[in-house]
One Martini backbone bead per residue (centre of mass of N, CA, C, O) as a GRO file, in nm:
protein
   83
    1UNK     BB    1   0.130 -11.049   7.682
    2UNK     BB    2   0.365 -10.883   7.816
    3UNK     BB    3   0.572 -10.724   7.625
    4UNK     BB    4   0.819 -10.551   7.563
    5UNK     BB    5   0.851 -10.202   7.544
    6UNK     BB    6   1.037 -10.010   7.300
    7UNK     BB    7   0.860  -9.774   7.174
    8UNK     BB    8   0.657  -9.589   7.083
    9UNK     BB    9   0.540  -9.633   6.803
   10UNK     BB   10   0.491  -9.970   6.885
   11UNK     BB   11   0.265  -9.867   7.103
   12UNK     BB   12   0.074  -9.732   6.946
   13UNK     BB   13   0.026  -9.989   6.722
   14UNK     BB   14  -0.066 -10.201   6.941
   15UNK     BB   15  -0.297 -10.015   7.066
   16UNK     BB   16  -0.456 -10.010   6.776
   17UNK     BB   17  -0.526 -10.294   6.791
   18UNK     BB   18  -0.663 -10.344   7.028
   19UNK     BB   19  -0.882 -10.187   6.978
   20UNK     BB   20  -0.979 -10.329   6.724
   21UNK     BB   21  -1.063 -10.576   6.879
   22UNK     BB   22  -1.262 -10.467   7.054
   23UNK     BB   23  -1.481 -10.356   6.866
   24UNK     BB   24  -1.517 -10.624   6.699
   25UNK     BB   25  -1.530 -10.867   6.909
   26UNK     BB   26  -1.582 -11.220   6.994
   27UNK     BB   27  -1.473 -11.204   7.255
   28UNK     BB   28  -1.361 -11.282   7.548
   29UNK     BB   29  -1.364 -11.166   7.870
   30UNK     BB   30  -1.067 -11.311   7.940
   31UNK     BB   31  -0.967 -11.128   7.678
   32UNK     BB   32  -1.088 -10.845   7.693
   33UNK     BB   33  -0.931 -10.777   7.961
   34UNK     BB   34  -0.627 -10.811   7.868
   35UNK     BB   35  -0.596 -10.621   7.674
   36UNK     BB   36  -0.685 -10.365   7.826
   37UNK     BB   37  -0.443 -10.428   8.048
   38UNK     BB   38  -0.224 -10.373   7.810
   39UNK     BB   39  -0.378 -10.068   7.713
   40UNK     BB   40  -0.301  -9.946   7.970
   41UNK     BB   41  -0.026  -9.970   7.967
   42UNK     BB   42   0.071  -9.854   7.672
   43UNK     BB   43  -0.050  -9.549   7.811
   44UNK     BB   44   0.128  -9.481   8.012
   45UNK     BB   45   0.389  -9.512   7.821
   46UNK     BB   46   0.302  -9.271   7.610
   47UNK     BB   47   0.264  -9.061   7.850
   48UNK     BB   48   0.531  -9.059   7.942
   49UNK     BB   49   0.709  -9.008   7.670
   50UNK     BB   50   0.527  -8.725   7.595
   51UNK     BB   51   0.638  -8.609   7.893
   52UNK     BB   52   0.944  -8.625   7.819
   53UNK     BB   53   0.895  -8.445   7.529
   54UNK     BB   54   0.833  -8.190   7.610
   55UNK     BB   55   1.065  -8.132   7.816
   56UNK     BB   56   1.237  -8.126   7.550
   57UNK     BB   57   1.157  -7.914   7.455
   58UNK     BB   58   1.252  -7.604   7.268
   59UNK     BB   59   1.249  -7.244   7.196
   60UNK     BB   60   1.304  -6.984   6.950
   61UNK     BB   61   1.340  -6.661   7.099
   62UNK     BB   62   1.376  -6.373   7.105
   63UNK     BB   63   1.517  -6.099   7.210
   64UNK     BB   64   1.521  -5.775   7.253
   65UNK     BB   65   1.765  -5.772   7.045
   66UNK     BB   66   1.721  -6.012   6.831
   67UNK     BB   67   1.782  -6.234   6.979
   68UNK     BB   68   1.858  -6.597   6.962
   69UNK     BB   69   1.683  -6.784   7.196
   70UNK     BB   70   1.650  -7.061   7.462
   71UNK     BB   71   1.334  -7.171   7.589
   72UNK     BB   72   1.145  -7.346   7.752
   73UNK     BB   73   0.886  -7.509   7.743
   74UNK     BB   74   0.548  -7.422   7.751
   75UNK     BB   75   0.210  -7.462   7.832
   76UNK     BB   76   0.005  -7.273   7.624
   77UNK     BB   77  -0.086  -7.017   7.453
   78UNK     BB   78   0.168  -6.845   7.409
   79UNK     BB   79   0.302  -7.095   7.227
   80UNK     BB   80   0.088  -7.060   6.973
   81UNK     BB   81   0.247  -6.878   6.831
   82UNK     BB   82   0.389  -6.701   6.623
   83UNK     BB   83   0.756  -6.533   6.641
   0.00000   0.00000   0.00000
């Protein structure tokens, strides 16, 4: 398959697919351990991505003064409540 992966979202639907694919089963296993080897590649890829968009996320959070400042996102409980 190996074919070049353009973005998160074509790599996620080819994923996908893929997952469709080996449930339905009738695969041959040297046909069902490619697409695996492929959705492997693919999971790798969509991790490095999130992992990616992570970090460049950013929150506005007020500072002591009420004025609105950024500050890199932390993941974490404090980051889940509204502020």
């Amino acid at each position: 398959m190996d074919l070049e992966i353009k973005d998160f979202e074509s790599a996620l639907q080819s994923l996908e697919d893929i997952v469709q694919q080996l449930e339905s089963g009738g695969l041959t296993l040297d046909r069902a351990l490619e697409l695996f080897e492929e959705g492997t590649r693919l999971t790798r890829f969509c991790s490095a991505k999130l992992e990616e968009a992570e970090r460049k996320v950013e929150l506005l959070v007020k500072d002591a003064e009420g004025a609105w400042k950024e500050t890199p996102f932390l993941p974490g409980p404090e980051n889940t409540q509204d502020r």
